[in-house]
C-alpha positions as CSV (number, residue, x, y, z in Angstrom):
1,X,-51.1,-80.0,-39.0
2,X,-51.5,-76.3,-39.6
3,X,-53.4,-74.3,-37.5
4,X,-55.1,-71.4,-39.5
5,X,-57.2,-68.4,-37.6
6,X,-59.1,-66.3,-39.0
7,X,-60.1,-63.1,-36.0
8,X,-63.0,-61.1,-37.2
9,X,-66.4,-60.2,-35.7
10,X,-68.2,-61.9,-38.2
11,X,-68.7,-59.1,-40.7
12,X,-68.4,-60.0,-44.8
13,X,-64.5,-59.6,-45.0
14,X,-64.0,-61.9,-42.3
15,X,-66.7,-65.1,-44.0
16,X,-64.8,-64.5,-47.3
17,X,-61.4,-65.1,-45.3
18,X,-62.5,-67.5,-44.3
19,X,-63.5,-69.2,-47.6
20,X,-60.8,-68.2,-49.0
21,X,-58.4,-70.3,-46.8
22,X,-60.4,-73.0,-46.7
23,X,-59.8,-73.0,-50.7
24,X,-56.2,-72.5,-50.8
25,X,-55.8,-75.6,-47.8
26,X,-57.9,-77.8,-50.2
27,X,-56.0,-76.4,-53.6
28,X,-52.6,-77.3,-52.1
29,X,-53.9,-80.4,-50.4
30,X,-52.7,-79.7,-46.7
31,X,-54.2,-80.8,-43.7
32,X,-55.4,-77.7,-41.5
33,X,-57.5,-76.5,-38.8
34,X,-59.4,-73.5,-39.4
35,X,-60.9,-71.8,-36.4
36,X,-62.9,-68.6,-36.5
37,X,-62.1,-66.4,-33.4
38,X,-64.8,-64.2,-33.1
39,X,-64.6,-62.9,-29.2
40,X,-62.7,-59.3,-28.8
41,X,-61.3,-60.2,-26.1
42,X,-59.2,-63.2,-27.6
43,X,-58.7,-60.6,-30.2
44,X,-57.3,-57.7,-28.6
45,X,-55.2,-60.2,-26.5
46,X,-53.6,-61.8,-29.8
47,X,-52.3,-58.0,-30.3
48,X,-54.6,-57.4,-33.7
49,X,-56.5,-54.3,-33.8
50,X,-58.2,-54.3,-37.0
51,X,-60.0,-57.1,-38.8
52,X,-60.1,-59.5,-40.5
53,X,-57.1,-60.5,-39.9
54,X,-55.1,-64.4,-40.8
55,X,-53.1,-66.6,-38.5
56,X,-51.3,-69.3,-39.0
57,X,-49.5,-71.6,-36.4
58,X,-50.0,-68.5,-34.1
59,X,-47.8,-65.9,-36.1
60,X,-50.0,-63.5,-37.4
61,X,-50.0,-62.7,-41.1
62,X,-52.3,-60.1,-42.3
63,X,-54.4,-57.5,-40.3
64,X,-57.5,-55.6,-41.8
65,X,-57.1,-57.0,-45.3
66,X,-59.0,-59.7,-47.4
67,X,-56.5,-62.2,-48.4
68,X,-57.2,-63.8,-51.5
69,X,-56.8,-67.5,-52.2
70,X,-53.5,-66.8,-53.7
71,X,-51.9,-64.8,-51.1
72,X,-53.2,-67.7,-48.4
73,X,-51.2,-70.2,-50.0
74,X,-48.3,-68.0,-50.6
75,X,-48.5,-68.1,-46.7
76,X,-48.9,-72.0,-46.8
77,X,-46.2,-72.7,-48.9
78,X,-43.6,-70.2,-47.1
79,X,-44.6,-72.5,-43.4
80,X,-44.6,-75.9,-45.4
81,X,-41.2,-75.2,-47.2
82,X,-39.7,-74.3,-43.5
């Protein structure tokens, strides 16, 4: 199962992330977790210093961007097809 999280502090880019991947995990069918990681601690700790920012399967992805749906399962794919 793939492991996606999303690290924000809750602001607007960081809900839409999170919409977003759930939409590309249900568009390609996968089975997922999706965790929202919302304490700064955690966050700092992970190494990203802007938000939102996506990761999957604990390699981190994109930092201080909204991903769209597309781009998430560009990410997918590239993890599934390893």
């Amino acid at each position: 199962m793939i492991r996606i999280e999303i690290l924000g502090s809750g602001c607007a880019n960081g809900v839409k992330l999170h919409a977003h991947a759930e939409q590309a995990v249900r568009d390609l069918g996968v089975q997922a977790e999706i965790v929202k990681v919302t304490d700064m601690n955690k966050i700092m700790n992970s190494g990203v210093l802007f938000t939102p920012a996506l990761v999957i399967n604990g390699h981190i992805k994109s930092v201080g961007k909204l991903l769209s749906v597309e781009e998430i399962k560009g990410f997918l794919r590239a993890g599934l097809a390893t």
